[in-house]
C-alpha positions in Angstrom: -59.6 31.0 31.1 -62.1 30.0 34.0 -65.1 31.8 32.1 -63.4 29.5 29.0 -63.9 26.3 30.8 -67.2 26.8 32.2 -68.6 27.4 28.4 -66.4 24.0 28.0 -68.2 22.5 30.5 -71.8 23.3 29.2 -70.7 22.8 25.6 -69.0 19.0 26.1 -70.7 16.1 24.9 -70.3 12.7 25.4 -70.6 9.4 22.4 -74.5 9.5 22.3 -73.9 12.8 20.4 -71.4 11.4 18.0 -73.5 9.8 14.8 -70.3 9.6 13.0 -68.8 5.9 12.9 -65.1 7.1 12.7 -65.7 9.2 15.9 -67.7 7.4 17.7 -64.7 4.3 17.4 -62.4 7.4 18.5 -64.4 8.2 21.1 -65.3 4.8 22.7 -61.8 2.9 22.2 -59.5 6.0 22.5 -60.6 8.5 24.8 -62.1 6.3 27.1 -59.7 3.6 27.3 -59.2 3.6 31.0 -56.5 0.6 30.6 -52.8 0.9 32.8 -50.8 0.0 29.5 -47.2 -1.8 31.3 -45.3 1.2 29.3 -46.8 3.8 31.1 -45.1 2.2 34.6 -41.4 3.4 33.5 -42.5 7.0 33.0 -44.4 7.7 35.5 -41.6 6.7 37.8 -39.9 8.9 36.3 -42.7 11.4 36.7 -42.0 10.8 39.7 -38.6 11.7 40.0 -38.8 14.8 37.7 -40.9 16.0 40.5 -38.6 15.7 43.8 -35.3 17.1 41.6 -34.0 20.3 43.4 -31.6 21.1 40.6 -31.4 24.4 39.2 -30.7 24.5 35.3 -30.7 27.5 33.0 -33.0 27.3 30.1 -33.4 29.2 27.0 -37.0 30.0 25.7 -37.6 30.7 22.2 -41.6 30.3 22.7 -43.8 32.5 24.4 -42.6 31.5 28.0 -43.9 30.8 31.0 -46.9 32.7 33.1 -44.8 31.7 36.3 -41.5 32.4 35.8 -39.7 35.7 35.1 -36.3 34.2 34.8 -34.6 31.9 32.3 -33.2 30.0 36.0 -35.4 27.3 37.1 -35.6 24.2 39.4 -35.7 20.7 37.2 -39.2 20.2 39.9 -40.5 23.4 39.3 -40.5 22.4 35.3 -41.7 19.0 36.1 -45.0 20.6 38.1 -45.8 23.3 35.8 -44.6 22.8 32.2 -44.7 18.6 31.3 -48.0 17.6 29.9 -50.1 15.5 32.5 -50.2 11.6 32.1 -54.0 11.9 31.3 -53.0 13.4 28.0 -49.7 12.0 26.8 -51.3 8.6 27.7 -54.1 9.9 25.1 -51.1 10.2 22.5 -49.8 6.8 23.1 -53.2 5.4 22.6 -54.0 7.1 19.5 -50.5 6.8 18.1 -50.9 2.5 19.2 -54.4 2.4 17.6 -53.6 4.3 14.6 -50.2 2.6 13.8 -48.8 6.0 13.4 -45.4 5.4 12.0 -43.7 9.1 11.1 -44.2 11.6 14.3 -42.7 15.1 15.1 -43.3 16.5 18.2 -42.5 20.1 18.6 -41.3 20.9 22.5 -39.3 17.8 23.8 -38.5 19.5 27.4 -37.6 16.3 29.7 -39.2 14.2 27.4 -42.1 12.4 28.9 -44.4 13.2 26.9 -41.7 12.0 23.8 -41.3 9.4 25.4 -45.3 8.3 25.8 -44.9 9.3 21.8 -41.9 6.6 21.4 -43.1 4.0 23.5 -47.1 3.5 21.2 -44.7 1.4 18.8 -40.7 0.5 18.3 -41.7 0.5 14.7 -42.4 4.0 14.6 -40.1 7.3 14.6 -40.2 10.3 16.5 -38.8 13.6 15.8 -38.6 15.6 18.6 -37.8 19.7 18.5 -36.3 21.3 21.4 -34.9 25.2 21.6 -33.2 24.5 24.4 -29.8 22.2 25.1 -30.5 21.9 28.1 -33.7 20.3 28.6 -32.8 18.7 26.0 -29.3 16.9 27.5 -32.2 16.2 30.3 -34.6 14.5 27.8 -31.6 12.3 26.0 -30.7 10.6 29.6 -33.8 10.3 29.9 -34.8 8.3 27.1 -31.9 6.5 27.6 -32.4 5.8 31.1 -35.7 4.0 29.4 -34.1 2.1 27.0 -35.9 4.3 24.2 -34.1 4.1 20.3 -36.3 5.5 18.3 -36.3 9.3 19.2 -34.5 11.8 17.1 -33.7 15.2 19.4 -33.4 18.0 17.2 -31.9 20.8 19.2 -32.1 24.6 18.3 -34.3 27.3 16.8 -37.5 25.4 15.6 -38.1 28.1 13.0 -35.0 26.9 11.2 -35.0 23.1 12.2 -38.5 22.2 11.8 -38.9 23.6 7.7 -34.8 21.4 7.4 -36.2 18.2 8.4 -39.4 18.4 6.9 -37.6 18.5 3.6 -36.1 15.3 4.5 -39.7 13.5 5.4 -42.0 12.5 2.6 -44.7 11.8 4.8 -45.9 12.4 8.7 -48.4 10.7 10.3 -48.8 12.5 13.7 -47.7 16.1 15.2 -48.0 17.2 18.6 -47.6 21.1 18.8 -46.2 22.4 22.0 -43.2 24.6 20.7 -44.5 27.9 21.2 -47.7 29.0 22.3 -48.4 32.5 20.1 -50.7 32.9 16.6 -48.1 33.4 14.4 -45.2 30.3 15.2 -48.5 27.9 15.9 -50.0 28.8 12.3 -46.8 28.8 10.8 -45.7 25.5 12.4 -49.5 24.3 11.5 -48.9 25.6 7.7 -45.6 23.5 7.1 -46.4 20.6 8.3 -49.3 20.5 6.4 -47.5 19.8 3.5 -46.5 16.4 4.7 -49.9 15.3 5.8 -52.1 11.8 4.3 -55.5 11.2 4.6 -54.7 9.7 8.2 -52.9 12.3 10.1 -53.5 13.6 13.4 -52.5 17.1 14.6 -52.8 17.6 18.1 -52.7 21.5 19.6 -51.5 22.1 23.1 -53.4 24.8 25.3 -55.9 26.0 23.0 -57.4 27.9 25.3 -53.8 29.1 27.3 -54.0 32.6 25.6 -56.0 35.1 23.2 -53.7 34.3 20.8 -53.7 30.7 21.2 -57.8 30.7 21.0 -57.5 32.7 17.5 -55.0 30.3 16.4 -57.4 27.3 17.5 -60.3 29.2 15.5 -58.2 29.7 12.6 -57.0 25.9 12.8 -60.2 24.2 13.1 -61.9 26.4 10.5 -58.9 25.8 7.8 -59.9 24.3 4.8 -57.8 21.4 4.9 -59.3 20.0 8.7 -62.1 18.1 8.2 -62.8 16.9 11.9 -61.8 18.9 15.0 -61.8 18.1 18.7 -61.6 20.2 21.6 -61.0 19.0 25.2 -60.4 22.0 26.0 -56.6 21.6 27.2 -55.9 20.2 23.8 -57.5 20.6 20.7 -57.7 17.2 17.9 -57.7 17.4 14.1 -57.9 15.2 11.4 -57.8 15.5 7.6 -60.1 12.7 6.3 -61.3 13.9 3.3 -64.3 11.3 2.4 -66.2 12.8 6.0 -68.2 15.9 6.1 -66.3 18.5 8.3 -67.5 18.9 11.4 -66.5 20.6 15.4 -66.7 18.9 18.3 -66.3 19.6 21.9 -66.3 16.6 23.7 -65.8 15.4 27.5 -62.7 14.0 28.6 
């Protein structure tokens, strides 16, 4: 992975590479945006929180686990520190989400919920579906979202390879997907695959840890290369797509 970055590092440009309007707008007004939004106060104290909590819980993990933990029993800090995405990022969905007026979301991997709740807070108009394999974390993520006066997420609790294809039945349409569920080729493709057939000429896929594995490189390759993305992103810790068909497909690897 350190070899991975460096290659990042040479690779990365910044917006006076970008000669396309659409990214250059992303670029300048999304990624950079440097502003303290007031929403991002109430979970970062919570952040906060997450991080001091010496509980012990019991999870269960249908993804591909964790590289630091052998057992299924771990400390609510311990989860906080290694697993929740880190503000940097989940700020980057809410601004995306706000700027886009995304209005139909799913995001695969609830945990606690920060990140969800970065999702939620972009717009009240907007709805979020949120997977989570375990009940746990997910009991966890429900107080917490309470506990921030948040109404408009929807925990779906159980095997994602059952709920995700049951609820994407019910949708006619979705805007934005953040995939964090499980981090092997297959489930990522196959998640990638079904929600594909919900997408509009304005969705946003975003891919967590594209460079976290082999398997999760291949499945960033094979992502970025499918027929249907027309732009792709990669900041290396996360990998952006879009599906605007009137733009010329292109790759990017971009600082952030």
């Amino acid at each position: 992975m350190i070899y991975d970055y460096i290659k990042y590092l040479f690779k990365a440009k910044d917006e006076h590479s970008l000669h396309s309007p659409f990214l250059f707008e992303c670029y300048t007004k999304i990624l950079k945006d440097k502003n303290q939004y007031s929403a991002y106060n109430s979970i970062e104290k919570l952040r906060q929180e997450l991080l001091i909590n010496n509980n012990e819980i019991e999870i269960s993990d249908f993804g591909a686990g964790s590289k630091l933990n052998i057992t299924n029993k771990r400390l609510i800090k311990d989860i906080a520190r290694n697993s929740l995405k880190k503000p940097k990022f989940a700020q980057l969905f809410y601004r995306i989400i706000k700027h886009y007026q995304y209005k139909n979301i799913i995001d695969l991997g609830t945990s606690f919920g920060l990140t969800t709740a970065y999702l939620a807070k972009s717009s009240i108009e907007n709805k979020v579906f949120s997977f989570e394999g375990c009940s746990t974390t997910a009991d966890i993520a429900k107080a917490n979202f309470e506990n921030l006066a948040i109404k408009n997420i929807d925990v779906i609790v159980g095997n994602i390879d059952e709920t995700l294809p049951q609820k994407l039945d019910e949708l006619d349409m979705i805007d934005f997907v953040f995939f964090d569920a499980n981090h092997r080729f297959e489930p990522t493709i196959r998640y990638f695959e079904l929600c594909l057939s919900k997408i509009n000429e304005n969705s946003c896929f975003i891919f967590d840890d594209i460079y976290w594995s082999e398997e999760m490189k291949r499945a960033w390759q094979y992502i970025k290369n499918h027929q249907s993305v027309v732009i792709s992103i990669d900041l290396f810790w996360i990998g952006i797509v879009f599906f605007r068909k009137k733009q010329p497909k292109q790759n990017f690897v971009l600082k952030f």
